[in-house]
N, C-alpha and C positions, 0 to 999 in steps of 0.2 A: 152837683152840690153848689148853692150859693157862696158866694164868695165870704160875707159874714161869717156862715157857718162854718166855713174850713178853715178859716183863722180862730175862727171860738175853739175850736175840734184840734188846732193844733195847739192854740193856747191851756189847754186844760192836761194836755200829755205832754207837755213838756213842763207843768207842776208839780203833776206828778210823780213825773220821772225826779225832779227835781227832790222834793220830798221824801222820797224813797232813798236819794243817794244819800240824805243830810241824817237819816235813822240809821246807815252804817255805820258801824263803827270808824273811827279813824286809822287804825292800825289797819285796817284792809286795803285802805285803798293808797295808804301812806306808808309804808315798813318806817318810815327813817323823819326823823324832826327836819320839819322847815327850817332855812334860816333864821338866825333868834336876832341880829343887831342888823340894820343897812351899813353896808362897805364892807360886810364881813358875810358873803356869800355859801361859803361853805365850811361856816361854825369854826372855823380857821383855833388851833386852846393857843393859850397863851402860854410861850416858851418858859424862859427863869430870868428874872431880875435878880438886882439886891434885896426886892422882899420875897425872893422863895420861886418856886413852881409849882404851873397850872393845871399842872395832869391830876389825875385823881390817884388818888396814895401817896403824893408829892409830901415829902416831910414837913411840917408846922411846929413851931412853936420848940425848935431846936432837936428836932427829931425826936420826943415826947407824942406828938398825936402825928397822925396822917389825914392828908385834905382828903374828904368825904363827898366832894365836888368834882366839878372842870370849871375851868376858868375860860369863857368864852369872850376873843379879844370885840372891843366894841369902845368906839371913842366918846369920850365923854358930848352928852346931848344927843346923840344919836338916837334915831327911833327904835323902838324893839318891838319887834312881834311874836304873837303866841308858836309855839313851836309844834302846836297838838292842839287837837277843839277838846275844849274842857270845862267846870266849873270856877270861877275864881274864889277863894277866900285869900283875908289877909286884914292889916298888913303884917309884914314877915319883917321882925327886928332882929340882925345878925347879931347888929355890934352890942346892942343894948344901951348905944350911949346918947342917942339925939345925934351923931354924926350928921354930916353934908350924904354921907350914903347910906345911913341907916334906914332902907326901904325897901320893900320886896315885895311879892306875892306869890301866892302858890297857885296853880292850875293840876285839877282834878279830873282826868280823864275816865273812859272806861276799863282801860289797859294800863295808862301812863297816869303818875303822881310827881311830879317835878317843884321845886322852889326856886323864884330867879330871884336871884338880891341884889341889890347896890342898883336899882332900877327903879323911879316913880310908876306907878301903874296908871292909867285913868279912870278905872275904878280899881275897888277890892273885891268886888261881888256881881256873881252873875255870871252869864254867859260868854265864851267867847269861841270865836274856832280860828283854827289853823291860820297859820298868814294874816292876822286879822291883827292891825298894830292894839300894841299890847302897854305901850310907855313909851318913858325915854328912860337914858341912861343918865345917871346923876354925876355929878364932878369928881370922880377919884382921884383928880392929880389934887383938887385940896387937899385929902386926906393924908395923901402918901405919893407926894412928889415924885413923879420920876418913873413909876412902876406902869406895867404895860393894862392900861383900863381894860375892862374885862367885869362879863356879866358870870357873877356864881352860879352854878346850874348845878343843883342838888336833887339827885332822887329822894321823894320821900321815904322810901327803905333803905338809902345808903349807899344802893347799890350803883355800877359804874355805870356812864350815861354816856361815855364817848363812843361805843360804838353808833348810839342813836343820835346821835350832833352829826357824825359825819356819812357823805354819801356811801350806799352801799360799793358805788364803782368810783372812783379817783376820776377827777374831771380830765386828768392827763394821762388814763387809760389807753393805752393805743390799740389798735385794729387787729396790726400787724403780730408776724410771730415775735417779733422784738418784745423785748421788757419794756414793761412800762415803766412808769418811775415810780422810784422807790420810797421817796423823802416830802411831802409837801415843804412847799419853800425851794427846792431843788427839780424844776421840772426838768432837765437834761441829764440828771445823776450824776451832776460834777464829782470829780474825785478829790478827795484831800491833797493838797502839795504839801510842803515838806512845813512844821516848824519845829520846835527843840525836844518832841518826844519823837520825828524821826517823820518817814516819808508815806502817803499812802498810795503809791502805783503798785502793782502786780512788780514782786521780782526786788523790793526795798529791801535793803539791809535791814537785819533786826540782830538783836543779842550781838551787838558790838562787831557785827562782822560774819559772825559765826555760823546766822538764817538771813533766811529769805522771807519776806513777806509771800504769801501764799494766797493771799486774797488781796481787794481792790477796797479804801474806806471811801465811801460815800458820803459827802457833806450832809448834816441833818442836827439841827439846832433839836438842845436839850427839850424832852417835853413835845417834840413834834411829833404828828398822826406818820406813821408807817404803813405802805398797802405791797400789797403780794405780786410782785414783779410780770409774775406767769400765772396760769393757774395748775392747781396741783392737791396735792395730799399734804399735810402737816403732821410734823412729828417734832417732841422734843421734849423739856426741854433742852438747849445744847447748851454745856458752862466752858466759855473759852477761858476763865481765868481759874478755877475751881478752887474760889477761894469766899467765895459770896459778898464780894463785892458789891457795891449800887450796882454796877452794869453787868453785872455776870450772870445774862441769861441772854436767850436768843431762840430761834424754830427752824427746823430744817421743812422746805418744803420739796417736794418730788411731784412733778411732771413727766409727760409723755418726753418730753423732748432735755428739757433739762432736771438739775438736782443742783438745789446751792442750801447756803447755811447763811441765814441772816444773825448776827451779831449785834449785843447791847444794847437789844429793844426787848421790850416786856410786851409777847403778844396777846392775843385778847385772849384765845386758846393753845392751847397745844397739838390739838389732834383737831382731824376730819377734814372734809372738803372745800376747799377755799378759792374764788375765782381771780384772775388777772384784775389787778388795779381796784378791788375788794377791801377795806380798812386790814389791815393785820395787827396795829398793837402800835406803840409808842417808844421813842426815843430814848432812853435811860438817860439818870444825870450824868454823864459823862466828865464834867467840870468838877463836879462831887470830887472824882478818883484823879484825873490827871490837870490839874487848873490850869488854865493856858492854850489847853491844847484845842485841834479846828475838832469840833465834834462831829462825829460820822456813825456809820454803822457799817461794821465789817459786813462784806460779802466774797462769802468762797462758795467756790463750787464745790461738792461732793467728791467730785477726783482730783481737785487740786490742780484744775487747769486754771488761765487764764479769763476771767469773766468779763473782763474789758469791753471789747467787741462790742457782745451784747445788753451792755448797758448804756454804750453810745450813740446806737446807730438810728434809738428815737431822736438823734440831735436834727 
């Protein structure tokens, strides 16, 4: 075959092929949103300031409504890109007032309906896909000094979007039989040291003397993505304070090899199968119930052994 022709011959199937991938849907070939801001690789929500948190249910407006969103961190002027190939309408006014971030747009998927706000778009119409920059992010420390910038990420039905912000497997997943880690922001699973509600090592006094801590707290800022140490089965849910508390929920997950009880996070389910370094659910307000205190997430084993070990030896 002439040389011409086997370039034309390989030019027109690799069109094709190309063409054919771009009529898939995007959820096939994507389960999970791209990253939506640069510096913020892995949709990182934004913890709690003095104006509130970024998780979605996070209390508003004096705990009167609940955030309907996530708050994804992203520094003012930063680029943003589409998270899903979609249509764009808009613009999307949150605030309704002409603010410095009263900006937005929605993107309309075949599967996915999302709104980003406090974000210039470079248009409001028309096509976009996936990875494909989308805006920048507008000045939110004029509005509101001081509070951690962050792009609104709303489903159009309401519904909760953190499991699709973040990876299905935790970037510091490990290989080995060791846990992975448990906290983003905490890749080692540091354990809490002592401050004035007491100590978190295995084996802490508790109730004036009287117990023992039975589990290990793991550092983990209010509002932070939590992922599943191991892989296992989930059950729950478990209330360590049985009193309904902000932080009085948690999941037990069970494994070939182990069995622990994560504490003070709200996971995304309760039941079914769930893999090693997998998202599991979020950080409870913590600062809500004990103010001051280092915020963590209890971890005990199921027997009541020592889980130390195993949470340090990814160091």
């Amino acid at each position: 075959m002439p040389a011409l022709s086997l370039v034309a011959l390989v030019s027109l199937v690799s069109t094709v092929f190309t063409e054919q991938l771009d009529v898939r849907p995007p959820q096939q070939r994507h389960r999970h949103w791209a990253p939506i801001c640069r510096g913020n690789p892995t949709n990182k929500i934004r913890g709690c300031d003095k104006y509130g948190c970024g998780s979605f249910g996070a209390d508003r407006h004096d705990g009167k409504e609940k955030h309907q969103g996530v708050d994804v961190i992203c520094a003012d002027g930063a680029s943003v890109y589409a998270p899903f190939s979609g249509e764009l309408s808009g613009p999307i006014r949150f605030f309704h007032n002409g603010n410095a971030i009263d900006d937005g747009v929605q993107i309309k998927g075949s599967t996915y309906c999302v709104k980003l706000v406090c974000i210039h778009p470079v248009r409001y119409h028309g096509r976009i896909r996936r990875g494909q920059r989308l805006g920048r992010m507008l000045p939110m420390q004029k509005v509101f000094p001081g509070i951690v910038s962050h792009i609104h990420v709303e489903n159009c039905d309401h519904s909760d979007p953190t499991s699709l912000l973040t990876p299905a497997v935790s970037p510091f997943a490990q290989r080995s039989r060791n846990w992975a880690t448990v906290c983003s922001g905490n890749p080692t699973n540091k354990i809490r040291g002592c401050d004035k509600y007491g100590c978190g090592y295995y084996g802490a006094p508790r109730e004036s003397g009287k117990g023992i801590h039975r589990g290990v707290d793991v550092i983990c800022a209010d509002g932070a993505t939590v992922y599943a140490p191991f892989s296992g089965q989930l059950s729950g849910p478990v209330r360590f304070f049985n009193n309904g508390n902000a932080i009085d929920d948690g999941v037990q997950i069970r494994g070939p090899d182990f069995c622990v009880k994560l504490l003070c996070i709200h996971p995304i389910r309760y039941s079914g199968r769930i893999s090693k370094g997998q998202v599991l659910g979020r950080m409870l307000p913590m600062q809500r119930v004990f103010p001051g205190i280092t915020s963590h997430i209890h971890v005990e084993n199921c027997d009541r052994s020592d889980p130390t070990r195993n949470l340090q030896r990814g160091r």
